[in-house]
TIVO-31331 format. One line per 10 residues: number of its first residue (from 0); their letters; for each residue x negated, y negated, z of N, C-alpha, C. Coordinates in pm, 1 decimal. Example, Ala and Ser with C-alpha at 12.3 -4.5 7.8 and 13.67 -1.06 7.14 Angstrom:
# TIVO-31331
0	AS	-1319.0,569.0,780.0,-1230.0,450.0,780.0,-1320.0,330.0,780.0  -1285.0,225.0,708.0,-1367.0,106.0,714.0,-1290.0,-3.0,787.0;
END
This chain:
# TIVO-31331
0	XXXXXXXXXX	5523.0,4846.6,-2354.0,5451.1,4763.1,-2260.2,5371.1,4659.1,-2337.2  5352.4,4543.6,-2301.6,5329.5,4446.8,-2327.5,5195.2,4417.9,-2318.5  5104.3,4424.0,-2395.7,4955.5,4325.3,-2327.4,4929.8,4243.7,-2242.4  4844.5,4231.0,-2132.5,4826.7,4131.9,-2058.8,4716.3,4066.0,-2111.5  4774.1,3947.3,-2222.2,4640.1,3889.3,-2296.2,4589.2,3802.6,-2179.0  4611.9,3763.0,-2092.9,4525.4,3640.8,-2021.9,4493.5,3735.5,-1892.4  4467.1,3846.1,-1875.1,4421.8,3935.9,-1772.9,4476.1,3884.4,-1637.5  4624.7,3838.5,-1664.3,4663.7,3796.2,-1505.2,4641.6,3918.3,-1432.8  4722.2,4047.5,-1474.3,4717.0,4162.0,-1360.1,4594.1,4235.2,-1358.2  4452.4,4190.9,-1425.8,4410.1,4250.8,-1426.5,4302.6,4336.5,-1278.9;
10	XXXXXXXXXX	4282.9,4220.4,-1200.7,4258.0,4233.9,-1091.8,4363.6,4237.6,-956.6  4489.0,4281.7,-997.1,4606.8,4227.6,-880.0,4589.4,4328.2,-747.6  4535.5,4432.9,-795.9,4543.8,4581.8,-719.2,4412.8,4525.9,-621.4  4300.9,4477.2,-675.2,4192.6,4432.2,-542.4,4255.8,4288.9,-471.7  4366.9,4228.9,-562.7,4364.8,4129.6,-444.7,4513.8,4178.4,-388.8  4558.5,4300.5,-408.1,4673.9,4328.9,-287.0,4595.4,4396.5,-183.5  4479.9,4439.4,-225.8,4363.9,4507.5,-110.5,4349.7,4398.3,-13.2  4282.0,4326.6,-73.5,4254.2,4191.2,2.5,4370.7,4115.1,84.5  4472.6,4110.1,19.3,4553.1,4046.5,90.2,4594.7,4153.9,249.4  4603.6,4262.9,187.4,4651.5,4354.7,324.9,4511.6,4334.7,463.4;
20	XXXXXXXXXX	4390.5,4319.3,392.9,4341.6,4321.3,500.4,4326.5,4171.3,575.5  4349.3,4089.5,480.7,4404.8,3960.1,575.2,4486.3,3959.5,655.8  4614.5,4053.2,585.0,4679.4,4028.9,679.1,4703.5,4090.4,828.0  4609.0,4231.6,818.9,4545.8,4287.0,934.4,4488.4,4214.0,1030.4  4407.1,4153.3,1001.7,4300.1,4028.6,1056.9,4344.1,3939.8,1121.6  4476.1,3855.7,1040.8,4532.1,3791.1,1133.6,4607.3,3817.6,1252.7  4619.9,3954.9,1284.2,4723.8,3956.6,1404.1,4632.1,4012.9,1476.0  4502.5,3985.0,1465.4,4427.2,4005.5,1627.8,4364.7,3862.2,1579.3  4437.8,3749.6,1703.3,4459.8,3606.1,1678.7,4261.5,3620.6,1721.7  4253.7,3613.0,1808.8,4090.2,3608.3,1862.1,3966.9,3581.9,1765.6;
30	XXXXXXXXXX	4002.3,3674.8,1725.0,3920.7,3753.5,1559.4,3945.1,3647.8,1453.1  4060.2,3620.5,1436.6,4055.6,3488.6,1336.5,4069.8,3376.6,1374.3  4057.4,3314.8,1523.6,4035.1,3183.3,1570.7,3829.3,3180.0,1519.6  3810.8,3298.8,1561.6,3659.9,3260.3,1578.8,3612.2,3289.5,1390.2  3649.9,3372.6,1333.9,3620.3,3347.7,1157.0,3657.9,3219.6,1129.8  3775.5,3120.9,1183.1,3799.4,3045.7,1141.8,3709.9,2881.1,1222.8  3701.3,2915.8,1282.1,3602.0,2812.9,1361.3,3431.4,2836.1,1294.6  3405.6,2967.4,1288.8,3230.3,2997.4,1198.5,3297.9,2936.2,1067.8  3373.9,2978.5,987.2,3417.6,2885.8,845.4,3382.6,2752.2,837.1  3470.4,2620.2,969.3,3452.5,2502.5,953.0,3277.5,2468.9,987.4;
40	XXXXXXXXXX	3204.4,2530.8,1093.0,3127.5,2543.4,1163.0,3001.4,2523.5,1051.3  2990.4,2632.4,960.3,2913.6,2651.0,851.0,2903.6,2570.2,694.6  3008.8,2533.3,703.4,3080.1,2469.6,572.5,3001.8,2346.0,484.8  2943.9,2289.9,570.4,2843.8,2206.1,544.1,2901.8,2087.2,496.0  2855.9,1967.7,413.2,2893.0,1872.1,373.3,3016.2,1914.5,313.7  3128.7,1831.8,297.4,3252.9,1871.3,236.3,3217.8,1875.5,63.9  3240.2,1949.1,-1.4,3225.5,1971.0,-119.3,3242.0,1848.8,-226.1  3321.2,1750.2,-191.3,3401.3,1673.0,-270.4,3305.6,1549.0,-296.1  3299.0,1557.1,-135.3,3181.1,1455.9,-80.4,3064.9,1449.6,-167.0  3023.5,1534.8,-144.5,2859.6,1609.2,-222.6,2902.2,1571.9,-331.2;
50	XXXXXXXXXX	2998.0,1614.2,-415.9,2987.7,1609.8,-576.6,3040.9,1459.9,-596.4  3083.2,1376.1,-543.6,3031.8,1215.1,-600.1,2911.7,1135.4,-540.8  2852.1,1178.0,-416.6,2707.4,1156.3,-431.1,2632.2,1171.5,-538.1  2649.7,1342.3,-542.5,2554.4,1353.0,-704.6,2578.1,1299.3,-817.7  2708.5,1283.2,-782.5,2751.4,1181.7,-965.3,2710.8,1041.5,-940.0  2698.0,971.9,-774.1,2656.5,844.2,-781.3,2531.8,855.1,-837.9  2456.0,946.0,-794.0,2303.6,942.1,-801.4,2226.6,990.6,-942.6  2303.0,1083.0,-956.6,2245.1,1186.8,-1079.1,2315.0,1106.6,-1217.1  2467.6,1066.9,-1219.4,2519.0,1038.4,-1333.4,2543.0,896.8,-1333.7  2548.8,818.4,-1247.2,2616.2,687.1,-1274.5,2477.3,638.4,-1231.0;
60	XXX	2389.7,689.2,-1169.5,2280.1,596.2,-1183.9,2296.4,483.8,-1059.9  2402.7,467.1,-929.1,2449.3,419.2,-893.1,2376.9,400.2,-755.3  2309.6,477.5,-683.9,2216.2,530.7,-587.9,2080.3,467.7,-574.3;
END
């Protein structure tokens, strides 16, 4: 057996956990219309957004 020098598998077993209970989740549609509506709901400024504001402001001096 081979080393897993870059620890791909090292976590695979919590994210086949994870994945199964997604995929539980999704087939009671209800349940994930409304996680998925609190997601956009909460999300706040779009991330992308925010981080070239701060680079206008903070790094380019541009603001």
């Amino acid at each position: 057996m081979q080393n897993d020098t870059y620890y791909i598998l090292k976590d695979f077993d919590s994210y086949g956990k994870a994945q199964n209970r997604i995929n539980n989740l999704f087939k009671d549609k209800n349940k994930w219309f409304e996680m998925s509506l609190n997601n956009v709901a909460y999300s706040g400024l779009f991330s992308s957004d925010r981080a070239i504001l701060e680079y206008q402001k903070d790094i380019w001096k541009t603001l």
